[in-house]
Predicted model as a PDB file, atoms N, CA, C, CB and O in Angstrom, pLDDT in the B-factor column:
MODEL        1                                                                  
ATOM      1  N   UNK A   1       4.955 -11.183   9.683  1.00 80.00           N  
ATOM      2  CA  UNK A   1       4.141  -9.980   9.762  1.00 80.00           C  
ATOM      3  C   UNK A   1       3.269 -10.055  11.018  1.00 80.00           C  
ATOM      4  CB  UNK A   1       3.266  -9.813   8.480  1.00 80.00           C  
ATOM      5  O   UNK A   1       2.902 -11.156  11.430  1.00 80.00           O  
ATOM      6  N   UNK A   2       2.909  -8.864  11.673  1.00 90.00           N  
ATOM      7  CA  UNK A   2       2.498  -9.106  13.283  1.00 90.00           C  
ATOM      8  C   UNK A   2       1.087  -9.189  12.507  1.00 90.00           C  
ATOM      9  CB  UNK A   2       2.841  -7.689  14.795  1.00 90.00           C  
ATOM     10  O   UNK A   2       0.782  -8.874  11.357  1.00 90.00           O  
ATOM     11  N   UNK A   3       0.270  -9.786  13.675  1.00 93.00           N  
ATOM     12  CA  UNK A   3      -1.496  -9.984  13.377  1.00 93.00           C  
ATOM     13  C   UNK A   3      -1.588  -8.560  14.133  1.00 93.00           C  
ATOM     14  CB  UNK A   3      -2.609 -11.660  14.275  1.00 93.00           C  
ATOM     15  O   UNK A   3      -0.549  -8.521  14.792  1.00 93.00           O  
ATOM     16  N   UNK A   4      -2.051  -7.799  14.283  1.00 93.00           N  
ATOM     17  CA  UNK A   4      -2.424  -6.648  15.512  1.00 93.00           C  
ATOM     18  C   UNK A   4      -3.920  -6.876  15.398  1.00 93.00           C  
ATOM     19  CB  UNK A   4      -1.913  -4.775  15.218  1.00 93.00           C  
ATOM     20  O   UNK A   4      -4.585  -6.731  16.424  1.00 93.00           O  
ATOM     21  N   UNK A   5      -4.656  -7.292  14.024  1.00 95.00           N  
ATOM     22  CA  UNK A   5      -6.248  -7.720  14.434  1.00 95.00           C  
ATOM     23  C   UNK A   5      -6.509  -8.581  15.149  1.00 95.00           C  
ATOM     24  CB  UNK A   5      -7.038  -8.097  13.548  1.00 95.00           C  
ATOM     25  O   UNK A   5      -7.605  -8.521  15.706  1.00 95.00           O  
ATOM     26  N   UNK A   6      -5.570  -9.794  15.440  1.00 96.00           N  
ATOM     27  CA  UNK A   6      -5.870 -10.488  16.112  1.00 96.00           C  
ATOM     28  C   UNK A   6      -5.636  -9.946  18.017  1.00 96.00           C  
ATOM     29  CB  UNK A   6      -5.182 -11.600  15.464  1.00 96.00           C  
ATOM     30  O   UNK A   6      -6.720  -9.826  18.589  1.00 96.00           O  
ATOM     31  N   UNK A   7      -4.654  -9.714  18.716  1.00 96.00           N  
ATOM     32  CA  UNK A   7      -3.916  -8.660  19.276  1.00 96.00           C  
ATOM     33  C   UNK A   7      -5.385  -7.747  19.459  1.00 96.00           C  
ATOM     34  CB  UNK A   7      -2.517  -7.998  18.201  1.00 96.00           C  
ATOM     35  O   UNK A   7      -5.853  -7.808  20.596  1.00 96.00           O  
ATOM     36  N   UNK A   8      -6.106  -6.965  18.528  1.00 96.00           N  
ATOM     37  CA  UNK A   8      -7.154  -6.293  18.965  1.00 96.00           C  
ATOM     38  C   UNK A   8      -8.192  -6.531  19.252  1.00 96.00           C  
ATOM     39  CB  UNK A   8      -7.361  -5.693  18.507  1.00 96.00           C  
ATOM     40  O   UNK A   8      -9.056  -5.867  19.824  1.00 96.00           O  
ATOM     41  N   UNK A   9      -8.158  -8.144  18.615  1.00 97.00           N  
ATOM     42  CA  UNK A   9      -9.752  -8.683  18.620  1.00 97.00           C  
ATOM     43  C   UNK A   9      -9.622  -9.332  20.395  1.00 97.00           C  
ATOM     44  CB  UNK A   9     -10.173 -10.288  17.019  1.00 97.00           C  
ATOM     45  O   UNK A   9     -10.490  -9.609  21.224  1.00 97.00           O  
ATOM     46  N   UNK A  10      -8.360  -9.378  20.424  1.00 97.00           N  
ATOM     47  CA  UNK A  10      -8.369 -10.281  21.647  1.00 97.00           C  
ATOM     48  C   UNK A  10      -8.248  -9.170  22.844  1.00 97.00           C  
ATOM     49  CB  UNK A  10      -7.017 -11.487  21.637  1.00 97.00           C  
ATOM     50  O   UNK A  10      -8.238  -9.640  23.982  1.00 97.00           O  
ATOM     51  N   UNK A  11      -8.154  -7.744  22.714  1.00 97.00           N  
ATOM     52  CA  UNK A  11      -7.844  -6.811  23.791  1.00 97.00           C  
ATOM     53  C   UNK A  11      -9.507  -6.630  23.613  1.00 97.00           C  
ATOM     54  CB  UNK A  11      -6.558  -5.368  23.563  1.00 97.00           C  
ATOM     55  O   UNK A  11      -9.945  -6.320  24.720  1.00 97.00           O  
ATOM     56  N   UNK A  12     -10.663  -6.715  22.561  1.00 97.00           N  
ATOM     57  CA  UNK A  12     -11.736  -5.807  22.604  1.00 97.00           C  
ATOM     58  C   UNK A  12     -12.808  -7.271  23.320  1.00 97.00           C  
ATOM     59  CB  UNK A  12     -12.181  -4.919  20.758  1.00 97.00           C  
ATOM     60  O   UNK A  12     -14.017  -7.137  23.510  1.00 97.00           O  
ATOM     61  N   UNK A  13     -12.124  -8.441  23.590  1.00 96.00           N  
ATOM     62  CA  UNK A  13     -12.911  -9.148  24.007  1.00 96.00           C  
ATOM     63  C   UNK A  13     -12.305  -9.064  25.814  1.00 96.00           C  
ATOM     64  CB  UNK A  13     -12.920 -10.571  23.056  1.00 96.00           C  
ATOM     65  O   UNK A  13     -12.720  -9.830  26.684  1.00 96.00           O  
ATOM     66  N   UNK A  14     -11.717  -8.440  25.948  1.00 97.00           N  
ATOM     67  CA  UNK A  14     -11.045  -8.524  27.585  1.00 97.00           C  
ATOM     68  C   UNK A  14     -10.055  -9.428  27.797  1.00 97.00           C  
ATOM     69  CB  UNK A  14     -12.051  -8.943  28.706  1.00 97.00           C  
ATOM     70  O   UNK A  14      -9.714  -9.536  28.975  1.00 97.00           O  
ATOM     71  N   UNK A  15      -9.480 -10.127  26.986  1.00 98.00           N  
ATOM     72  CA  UNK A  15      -8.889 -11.646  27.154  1.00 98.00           C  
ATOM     73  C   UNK A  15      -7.619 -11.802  27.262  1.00 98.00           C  
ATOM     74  CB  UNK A  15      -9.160 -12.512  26.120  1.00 98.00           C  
ATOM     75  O   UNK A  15      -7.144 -11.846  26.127  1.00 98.00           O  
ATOM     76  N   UNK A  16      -6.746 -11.920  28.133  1.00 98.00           N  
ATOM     77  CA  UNK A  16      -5.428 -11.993  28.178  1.00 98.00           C  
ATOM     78  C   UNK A  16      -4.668 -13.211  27.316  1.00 98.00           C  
ATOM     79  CB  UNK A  16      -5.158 -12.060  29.574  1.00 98.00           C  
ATOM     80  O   UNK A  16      -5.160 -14.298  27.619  1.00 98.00           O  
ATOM     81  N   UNK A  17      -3.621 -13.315  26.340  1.00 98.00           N  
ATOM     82  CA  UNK A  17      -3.165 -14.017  25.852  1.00 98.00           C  
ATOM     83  C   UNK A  17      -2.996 -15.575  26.492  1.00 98.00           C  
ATOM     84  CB  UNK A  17      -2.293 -13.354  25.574  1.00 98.00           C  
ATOM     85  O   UNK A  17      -2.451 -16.395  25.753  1.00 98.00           O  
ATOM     86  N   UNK A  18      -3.438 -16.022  27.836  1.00 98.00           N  
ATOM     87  CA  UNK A  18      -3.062 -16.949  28.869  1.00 98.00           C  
ATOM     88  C   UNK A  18      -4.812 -17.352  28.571  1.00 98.00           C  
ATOM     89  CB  UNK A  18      -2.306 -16.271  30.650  1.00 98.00           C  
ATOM     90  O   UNK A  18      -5.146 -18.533  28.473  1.00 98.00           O  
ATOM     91  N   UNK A  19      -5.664 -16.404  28.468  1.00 98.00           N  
ATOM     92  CA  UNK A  19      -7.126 -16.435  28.555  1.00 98.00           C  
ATOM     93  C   UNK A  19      -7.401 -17.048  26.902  1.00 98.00           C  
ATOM     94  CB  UNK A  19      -7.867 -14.698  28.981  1.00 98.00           C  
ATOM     95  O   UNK A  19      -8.320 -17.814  26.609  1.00 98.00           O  
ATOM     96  N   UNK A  20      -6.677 -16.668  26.224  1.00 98.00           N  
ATOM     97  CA  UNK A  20      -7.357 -17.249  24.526  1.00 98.00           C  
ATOM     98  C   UNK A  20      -6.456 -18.398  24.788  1.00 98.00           C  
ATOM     99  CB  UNK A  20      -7.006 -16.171  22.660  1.00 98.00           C  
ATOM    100  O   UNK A  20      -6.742 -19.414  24.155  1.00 98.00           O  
ATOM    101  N   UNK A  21      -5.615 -18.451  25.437  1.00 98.00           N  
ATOM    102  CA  UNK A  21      -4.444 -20.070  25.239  1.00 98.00           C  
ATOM    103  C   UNK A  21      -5.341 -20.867  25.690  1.00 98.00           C  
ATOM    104  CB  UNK A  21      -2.777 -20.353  26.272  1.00 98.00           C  
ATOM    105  O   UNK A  21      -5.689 -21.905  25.127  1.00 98.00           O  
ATOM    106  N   UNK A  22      -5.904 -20.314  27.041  1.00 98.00           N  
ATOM    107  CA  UNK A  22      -6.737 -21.998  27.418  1.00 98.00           C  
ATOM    108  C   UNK A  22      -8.173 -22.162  26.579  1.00 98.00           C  
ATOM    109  CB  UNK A  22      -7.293 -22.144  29.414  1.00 98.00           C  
ATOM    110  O   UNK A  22      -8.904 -23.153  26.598  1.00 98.00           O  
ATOM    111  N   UNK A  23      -8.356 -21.055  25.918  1.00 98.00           N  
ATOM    112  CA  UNK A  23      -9.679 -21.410  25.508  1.00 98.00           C  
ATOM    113  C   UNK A  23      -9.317 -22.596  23.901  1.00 98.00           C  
ATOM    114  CB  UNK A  23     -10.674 -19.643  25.155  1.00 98.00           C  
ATOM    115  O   UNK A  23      -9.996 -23.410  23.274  1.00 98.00           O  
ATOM    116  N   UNK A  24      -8.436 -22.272  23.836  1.00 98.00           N  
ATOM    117  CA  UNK A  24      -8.379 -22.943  21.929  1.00 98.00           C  
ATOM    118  C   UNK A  24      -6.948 -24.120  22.388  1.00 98.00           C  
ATOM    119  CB  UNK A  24      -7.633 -21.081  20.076  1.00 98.00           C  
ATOM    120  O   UNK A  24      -6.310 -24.721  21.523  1.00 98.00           O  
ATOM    121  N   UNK A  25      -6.685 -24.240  23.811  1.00 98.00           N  
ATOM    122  CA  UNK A  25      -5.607 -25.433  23.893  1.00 98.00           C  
ATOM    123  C   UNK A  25      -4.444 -25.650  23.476  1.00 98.00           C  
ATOM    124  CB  UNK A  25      -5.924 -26.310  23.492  1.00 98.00           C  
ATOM    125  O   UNK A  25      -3.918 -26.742  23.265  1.00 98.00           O  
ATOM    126  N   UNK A  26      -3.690 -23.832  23.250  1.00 98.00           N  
ATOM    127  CA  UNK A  26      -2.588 -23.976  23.135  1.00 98.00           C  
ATOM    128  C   UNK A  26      -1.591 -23.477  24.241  1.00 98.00           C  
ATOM    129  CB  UNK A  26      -2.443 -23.551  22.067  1.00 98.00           C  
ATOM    130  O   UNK A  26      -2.114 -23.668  25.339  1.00 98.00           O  
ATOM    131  N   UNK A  27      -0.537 -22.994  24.339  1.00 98.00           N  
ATOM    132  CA  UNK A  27       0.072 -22.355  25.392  1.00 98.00           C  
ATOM    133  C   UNK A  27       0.103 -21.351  25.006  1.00 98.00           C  
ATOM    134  CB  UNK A  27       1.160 -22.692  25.854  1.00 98.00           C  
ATOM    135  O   UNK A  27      -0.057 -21.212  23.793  1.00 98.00           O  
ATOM    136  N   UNK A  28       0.347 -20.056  25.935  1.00 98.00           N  
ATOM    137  CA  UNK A  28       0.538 -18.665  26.016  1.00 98.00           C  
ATOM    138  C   UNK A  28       1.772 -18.046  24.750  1.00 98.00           C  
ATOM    139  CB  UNK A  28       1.034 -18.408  27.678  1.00 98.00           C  
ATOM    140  O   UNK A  28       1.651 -16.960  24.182  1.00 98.00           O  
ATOM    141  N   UNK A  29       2.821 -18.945  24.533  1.00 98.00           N  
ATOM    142  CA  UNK A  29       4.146 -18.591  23.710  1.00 98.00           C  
ATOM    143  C   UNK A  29       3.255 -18.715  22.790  1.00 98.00           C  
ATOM    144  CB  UNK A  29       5.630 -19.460  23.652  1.00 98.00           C  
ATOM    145  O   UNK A  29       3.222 -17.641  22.189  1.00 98.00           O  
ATOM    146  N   UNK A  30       2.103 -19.841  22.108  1.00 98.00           N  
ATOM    147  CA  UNK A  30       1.772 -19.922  20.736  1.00 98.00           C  
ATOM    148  C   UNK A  30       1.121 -18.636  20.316  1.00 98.00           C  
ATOM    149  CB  UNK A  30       0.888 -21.103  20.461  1.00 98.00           C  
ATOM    150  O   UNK A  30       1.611 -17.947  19.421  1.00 98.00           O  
ATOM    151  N   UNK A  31      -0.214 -18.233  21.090  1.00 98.00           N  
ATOM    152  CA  UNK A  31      -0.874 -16.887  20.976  1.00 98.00           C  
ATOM    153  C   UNK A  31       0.012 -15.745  20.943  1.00 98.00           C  
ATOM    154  CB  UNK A  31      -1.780 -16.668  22.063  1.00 98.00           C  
ATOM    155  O   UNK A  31      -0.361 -14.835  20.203  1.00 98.00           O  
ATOM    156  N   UNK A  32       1.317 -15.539  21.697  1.00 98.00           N  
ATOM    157  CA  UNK A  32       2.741 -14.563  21.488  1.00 98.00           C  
ATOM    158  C   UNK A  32       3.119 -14.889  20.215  1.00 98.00           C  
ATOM    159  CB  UNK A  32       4.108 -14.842  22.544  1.00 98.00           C  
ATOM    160  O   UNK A  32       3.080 -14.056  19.309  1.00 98.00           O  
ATOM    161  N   UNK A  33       3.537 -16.186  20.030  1.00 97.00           N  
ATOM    162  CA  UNK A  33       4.190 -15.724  18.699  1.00 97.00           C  
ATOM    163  C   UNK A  33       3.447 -15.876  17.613  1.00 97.00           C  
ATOM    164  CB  UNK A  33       5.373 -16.369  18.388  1.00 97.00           C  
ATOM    165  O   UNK A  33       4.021 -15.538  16.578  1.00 97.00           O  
ATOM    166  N   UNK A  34       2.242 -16.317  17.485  1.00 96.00           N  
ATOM    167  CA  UNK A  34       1.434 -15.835  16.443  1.00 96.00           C  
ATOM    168  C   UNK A  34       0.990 -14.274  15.713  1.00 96.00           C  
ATOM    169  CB  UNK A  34       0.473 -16.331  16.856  1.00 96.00           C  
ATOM    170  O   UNK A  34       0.836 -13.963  14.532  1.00 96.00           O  
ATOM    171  N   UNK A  35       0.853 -13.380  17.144  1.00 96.00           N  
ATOM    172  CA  UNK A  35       0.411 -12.157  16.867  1.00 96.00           C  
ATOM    173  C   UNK A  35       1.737 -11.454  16.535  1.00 96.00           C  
ATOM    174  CB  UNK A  35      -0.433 -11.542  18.014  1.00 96.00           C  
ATOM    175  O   UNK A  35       1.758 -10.478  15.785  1.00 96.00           O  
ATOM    176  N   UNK A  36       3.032 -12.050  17.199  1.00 96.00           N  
ATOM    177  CA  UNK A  36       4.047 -11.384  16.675  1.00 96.00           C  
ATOM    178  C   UNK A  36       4.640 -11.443  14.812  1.00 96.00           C  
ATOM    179  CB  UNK A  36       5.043 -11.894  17.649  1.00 96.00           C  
ATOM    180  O   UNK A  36       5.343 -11.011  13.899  1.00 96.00           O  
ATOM    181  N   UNK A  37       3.743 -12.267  15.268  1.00 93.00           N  
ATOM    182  CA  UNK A  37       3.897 -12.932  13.372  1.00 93.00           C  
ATOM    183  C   UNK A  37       4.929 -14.202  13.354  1.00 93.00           C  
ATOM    184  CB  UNK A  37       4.824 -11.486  12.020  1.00 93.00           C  
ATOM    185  O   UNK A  37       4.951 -14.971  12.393  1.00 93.00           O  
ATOM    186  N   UNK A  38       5.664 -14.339  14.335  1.00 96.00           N  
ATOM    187  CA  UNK A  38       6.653 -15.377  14.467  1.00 96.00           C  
ATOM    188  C   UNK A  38       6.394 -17.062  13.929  1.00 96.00           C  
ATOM    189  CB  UNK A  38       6.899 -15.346  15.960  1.00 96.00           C  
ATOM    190  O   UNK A  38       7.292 -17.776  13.482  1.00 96.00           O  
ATOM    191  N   UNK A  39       5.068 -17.438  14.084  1.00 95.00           N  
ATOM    192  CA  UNK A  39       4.645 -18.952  13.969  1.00 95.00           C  
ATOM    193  C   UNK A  39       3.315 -18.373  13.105  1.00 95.00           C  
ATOM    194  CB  UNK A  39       4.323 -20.001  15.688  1.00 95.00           C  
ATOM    195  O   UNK A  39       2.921 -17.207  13.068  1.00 95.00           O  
ATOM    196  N   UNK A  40       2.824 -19.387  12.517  1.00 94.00           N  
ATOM    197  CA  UNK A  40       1.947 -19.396  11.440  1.00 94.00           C  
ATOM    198  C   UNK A  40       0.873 -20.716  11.496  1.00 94.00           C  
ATOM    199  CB  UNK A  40       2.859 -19.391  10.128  1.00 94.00           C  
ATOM    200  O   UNK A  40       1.180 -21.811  11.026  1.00 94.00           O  
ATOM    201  N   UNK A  41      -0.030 -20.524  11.945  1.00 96.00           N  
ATOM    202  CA  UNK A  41      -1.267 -21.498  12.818  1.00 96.00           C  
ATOM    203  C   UNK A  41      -1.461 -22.054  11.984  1.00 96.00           C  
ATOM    204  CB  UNK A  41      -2.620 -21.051  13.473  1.00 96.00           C  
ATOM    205  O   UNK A  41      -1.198 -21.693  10.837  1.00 96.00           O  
ATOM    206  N   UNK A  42      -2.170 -23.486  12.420  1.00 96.00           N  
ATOM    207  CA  UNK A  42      -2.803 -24.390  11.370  1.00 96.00           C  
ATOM    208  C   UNK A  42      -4.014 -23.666  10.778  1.00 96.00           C  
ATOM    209  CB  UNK A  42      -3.264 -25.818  12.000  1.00 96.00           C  
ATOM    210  O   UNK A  42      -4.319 -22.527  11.133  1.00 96.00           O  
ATOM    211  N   UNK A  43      -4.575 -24.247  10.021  1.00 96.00           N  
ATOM    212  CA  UNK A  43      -6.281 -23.586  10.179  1.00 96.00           C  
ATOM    213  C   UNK A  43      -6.696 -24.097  11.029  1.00 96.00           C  
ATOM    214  CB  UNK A  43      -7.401 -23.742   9.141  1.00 96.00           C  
ATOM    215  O   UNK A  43      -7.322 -23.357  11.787  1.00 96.00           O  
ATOM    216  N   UNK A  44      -6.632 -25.368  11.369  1.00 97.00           N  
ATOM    217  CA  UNK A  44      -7.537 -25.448  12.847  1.00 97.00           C  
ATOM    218  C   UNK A  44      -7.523 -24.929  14.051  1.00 97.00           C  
ATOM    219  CB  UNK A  44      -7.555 -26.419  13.309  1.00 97.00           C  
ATOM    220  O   UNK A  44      -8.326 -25.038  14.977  1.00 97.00           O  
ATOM    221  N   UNK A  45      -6.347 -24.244  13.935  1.00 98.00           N  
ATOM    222  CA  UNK A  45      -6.113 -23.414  15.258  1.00 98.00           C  
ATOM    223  C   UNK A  45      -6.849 -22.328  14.816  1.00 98.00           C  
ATOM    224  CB  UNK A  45      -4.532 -23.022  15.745  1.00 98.00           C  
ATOM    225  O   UNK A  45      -7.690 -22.049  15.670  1.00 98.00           O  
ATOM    226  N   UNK A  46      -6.920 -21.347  13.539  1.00 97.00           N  
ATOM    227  CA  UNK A  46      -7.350 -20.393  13.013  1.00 97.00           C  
ATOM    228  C   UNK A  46      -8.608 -20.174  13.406  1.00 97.00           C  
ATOM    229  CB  UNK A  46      -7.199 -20.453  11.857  1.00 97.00           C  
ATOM    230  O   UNK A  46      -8.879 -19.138  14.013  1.00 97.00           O  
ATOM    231  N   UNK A  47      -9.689 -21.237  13.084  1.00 97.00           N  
ATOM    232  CA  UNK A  47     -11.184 -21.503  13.344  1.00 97.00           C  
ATOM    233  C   UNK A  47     -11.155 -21.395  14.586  1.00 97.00           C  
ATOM    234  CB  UNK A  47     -11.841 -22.799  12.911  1.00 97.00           C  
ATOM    235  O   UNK A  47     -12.002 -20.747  15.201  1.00 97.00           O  
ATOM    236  N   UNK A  48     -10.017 -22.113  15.235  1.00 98.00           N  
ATOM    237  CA  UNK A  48     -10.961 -22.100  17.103  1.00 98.00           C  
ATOM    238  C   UNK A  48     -10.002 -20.759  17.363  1.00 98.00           C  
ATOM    239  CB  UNK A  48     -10.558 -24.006  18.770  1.00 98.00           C  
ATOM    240  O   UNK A  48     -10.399 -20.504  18.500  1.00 98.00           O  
ATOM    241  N   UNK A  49      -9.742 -20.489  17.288  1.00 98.00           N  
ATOM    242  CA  UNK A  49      -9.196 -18.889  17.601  1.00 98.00           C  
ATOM    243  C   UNK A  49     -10.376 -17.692  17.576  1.00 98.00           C  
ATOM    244  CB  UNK A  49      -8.006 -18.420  16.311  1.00 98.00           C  
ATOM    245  O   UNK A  49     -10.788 -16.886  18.410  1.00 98.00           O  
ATOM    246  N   UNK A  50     -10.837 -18.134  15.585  1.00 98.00           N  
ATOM    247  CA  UNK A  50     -11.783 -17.226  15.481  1.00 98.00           C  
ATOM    248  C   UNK A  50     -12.792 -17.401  15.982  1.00 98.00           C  
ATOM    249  CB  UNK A  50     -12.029 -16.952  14.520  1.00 98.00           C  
ATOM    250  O   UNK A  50     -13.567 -16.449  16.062  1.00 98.00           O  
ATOM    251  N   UNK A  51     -13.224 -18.907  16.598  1.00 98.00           N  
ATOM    252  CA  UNK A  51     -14.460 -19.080  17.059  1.00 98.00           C  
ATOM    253  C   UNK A  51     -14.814 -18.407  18.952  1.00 98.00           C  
ATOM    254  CB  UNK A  51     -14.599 -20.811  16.817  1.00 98.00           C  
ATOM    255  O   UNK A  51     -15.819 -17.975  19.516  1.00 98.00           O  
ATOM    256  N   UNK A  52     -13.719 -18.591  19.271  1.00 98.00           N  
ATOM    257  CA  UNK A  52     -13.369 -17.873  20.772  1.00 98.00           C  
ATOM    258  C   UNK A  52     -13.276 -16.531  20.654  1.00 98.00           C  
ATOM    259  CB  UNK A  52     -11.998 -18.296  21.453  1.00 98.00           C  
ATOM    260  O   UNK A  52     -13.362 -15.878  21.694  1.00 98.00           O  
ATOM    261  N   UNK A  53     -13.091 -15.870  19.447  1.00 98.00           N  
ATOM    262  CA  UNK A  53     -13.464 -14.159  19.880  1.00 98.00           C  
ATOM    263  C   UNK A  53     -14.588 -14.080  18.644  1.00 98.00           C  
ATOM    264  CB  UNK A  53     -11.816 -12.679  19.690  1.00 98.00           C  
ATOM    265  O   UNK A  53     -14.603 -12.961  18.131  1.00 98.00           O  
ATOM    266  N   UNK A  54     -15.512 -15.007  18.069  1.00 97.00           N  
ATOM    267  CA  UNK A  54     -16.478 -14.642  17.512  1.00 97.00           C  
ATOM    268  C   UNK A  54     -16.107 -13.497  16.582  1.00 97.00           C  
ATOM    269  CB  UNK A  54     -17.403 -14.409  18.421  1.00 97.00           C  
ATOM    270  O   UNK A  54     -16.525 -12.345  16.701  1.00 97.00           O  
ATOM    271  N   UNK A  55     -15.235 -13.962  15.598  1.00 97.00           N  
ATOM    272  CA  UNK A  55     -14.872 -13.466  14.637  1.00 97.00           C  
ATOM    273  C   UNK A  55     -14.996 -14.559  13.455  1.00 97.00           C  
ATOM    274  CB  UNK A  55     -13.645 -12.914  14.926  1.00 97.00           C  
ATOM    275  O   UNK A  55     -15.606 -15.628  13.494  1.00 97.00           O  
ATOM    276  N   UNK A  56     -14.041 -13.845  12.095  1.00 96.00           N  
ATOM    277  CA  UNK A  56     -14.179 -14.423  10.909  1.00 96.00           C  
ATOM    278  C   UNK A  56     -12.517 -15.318  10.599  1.00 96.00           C  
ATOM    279  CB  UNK A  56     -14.641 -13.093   9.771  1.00 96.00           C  
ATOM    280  O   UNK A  56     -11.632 -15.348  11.454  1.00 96.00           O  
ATOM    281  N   UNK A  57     -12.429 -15.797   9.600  1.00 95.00           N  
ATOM    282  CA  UNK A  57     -11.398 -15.910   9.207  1.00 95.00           C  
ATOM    283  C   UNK A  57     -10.423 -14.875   8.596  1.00 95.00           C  
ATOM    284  CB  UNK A  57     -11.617 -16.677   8.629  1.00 95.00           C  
ATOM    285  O   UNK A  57      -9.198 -14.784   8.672  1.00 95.00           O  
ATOM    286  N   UNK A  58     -11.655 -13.882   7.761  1.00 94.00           N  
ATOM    287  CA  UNK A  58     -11.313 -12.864   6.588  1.00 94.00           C  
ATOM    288  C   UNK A  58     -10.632 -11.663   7.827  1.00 94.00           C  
ATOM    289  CB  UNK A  58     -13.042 -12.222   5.418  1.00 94.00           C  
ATOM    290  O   UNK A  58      -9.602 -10.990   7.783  1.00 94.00           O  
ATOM    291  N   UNK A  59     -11.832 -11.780   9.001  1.00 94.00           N  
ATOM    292  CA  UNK A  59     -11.619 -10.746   9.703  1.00 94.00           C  
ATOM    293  C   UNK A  59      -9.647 -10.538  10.514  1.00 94.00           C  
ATOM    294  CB  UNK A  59     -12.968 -10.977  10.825  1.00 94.00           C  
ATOM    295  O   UNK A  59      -8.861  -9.594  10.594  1.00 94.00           O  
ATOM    296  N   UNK A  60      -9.613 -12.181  10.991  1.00 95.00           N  
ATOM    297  CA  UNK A  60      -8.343 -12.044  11.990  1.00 95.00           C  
ATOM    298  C   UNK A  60      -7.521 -12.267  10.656  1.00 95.00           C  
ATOM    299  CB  UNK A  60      -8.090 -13.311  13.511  1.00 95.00           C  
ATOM    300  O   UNK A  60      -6.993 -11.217  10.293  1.00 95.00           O  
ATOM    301  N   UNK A  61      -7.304 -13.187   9.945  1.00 92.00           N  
ATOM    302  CA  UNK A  61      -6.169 -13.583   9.253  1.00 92.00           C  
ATOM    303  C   UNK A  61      -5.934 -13.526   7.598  1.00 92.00           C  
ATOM    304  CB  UNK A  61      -6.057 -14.839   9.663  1.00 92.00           C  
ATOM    305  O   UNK A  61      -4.967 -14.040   7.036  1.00 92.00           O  
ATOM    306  N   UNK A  62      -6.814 -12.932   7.051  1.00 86.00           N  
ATOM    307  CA  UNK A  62      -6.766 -12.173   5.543  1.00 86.00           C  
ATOM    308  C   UNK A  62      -6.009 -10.990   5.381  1.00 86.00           C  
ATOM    309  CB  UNK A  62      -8.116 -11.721   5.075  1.00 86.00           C  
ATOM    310  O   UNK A  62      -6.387 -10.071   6.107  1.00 86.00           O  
ATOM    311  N   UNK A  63      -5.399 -10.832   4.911  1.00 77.00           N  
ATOM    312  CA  UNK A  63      -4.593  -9.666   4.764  1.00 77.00           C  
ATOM    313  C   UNK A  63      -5.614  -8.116   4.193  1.00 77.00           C  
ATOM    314  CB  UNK A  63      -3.329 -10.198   3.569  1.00 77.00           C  
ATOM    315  O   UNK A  63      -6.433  -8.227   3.281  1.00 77.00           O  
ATOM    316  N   UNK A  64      -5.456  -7.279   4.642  1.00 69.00           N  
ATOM    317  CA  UNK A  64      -6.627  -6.210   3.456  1.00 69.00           C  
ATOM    318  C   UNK A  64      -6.362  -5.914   2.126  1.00 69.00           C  
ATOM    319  CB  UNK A  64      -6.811  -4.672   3.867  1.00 69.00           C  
ATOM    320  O   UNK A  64      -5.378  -5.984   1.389  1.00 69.00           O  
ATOM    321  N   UNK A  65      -7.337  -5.620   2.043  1.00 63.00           N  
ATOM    322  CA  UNK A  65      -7.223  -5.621   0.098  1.00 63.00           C  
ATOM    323  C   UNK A  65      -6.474  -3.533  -0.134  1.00 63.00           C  
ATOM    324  CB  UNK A  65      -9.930  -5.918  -1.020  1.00 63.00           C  
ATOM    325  O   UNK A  65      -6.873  -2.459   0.319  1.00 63.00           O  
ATOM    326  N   UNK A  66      -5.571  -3.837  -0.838  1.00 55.00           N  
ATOM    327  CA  UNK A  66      -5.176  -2.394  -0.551  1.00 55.00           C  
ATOM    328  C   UNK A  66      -5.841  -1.746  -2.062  1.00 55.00           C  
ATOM    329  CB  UNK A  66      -3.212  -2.161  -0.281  1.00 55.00           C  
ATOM    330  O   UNK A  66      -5.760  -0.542  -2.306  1.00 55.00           O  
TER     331      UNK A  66                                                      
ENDMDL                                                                          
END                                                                             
């Protein structure tokens, strides 16, 4: 399933996918295929993800409550 919150959180902070890779120490393909939904992060990647766009957990990677 694609993240697009994440994808938005990362377009409303200015940050190019190359720009959140170096900040949380992964490569550019991981941040691609995460938001594509393709790969599925540790939580520790989760936290420093969310901690680099100053977000939540609930916010990027909880699904909504329908």
């Amino acid at each position: 399933m694609k993240n697009l919150k994440l994808k938005a959180a990362r377009a409303g902070k200015d940050l190019s996918q190359q720009q959140l890779a170096d900040a949380v120490g992964v490569s550019r393909q991981t941040i691609n295929a995460i938001e594509k939904g393709d790969y599925n992060p540790t939580i520790k990647l989760c936290i420093a993800i969310c901690q680099a766009l100053n977000k939540t957990l609930d916010e990027l990677f909880w699904p909504a409550e329908e």
